[in-house]
N, C-alpha and C positions, 0 to 999 in steps of 0.2 A: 504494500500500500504506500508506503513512502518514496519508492522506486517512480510512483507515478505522479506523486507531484515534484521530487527532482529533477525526472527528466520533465514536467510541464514548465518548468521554472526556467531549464536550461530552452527549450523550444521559445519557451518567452522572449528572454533575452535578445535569441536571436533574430524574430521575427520585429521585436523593437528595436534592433540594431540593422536590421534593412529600413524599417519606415522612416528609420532618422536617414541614413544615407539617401532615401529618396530625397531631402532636401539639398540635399549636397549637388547630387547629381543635376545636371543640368538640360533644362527645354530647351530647346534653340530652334532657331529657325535660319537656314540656312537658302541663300539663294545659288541658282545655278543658272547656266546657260545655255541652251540646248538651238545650235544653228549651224551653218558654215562656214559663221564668222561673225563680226561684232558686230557687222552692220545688219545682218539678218540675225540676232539675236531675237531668243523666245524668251522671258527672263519665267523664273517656277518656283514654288516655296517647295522646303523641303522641312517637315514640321518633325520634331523627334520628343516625345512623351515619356521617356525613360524612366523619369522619376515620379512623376503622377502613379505609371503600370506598377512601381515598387510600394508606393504607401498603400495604392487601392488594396494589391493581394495581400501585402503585409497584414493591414488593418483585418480585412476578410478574415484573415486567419486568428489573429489575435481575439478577435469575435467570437469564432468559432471554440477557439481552446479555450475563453473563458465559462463560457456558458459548458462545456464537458466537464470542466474543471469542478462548476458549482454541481452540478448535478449529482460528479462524484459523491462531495463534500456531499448534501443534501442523504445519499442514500449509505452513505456509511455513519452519520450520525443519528440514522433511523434505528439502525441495527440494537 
């Protein structure tokens, strides 16, 4: 029983240690040029969400282990 919230504690950690890196990590938006040349330039965004995708599944998950986590707690304080 302890084994299980050790290792919830150590999943924690690291699940709060990517949603913090999602802020680190950086959105950008990056222009490019797609033509034959400058004077027929197409100009195009090129948008990169990196760290948004890291807090959303982060959080997702952090969500999920907590509510497992109570429910444990919940049914082994029934006992």
């Amino acid at each position: 029983m302890k084994k299980f919230y050790i290792v919830n504690i150590i999943i924690f950690v690291v699940l709060l240690l990517t949603f913090i890196a999602g802020f680190n990590s950086q959105n950008e938006i990056r222009y490019y040029f797609a033509g034959n040349s400058f004077l027929n330039a197409v100009s195009g965004q090129y948008i990169n969400y990196n760290g948004m995708i890291l807090q959303v599944f982060a959080g997702l998950g952090m969500i999920v282990q907590l509510i497992m986590v109570n429910l444990k707690m919940i049914q082994d304080f029934k006992k």
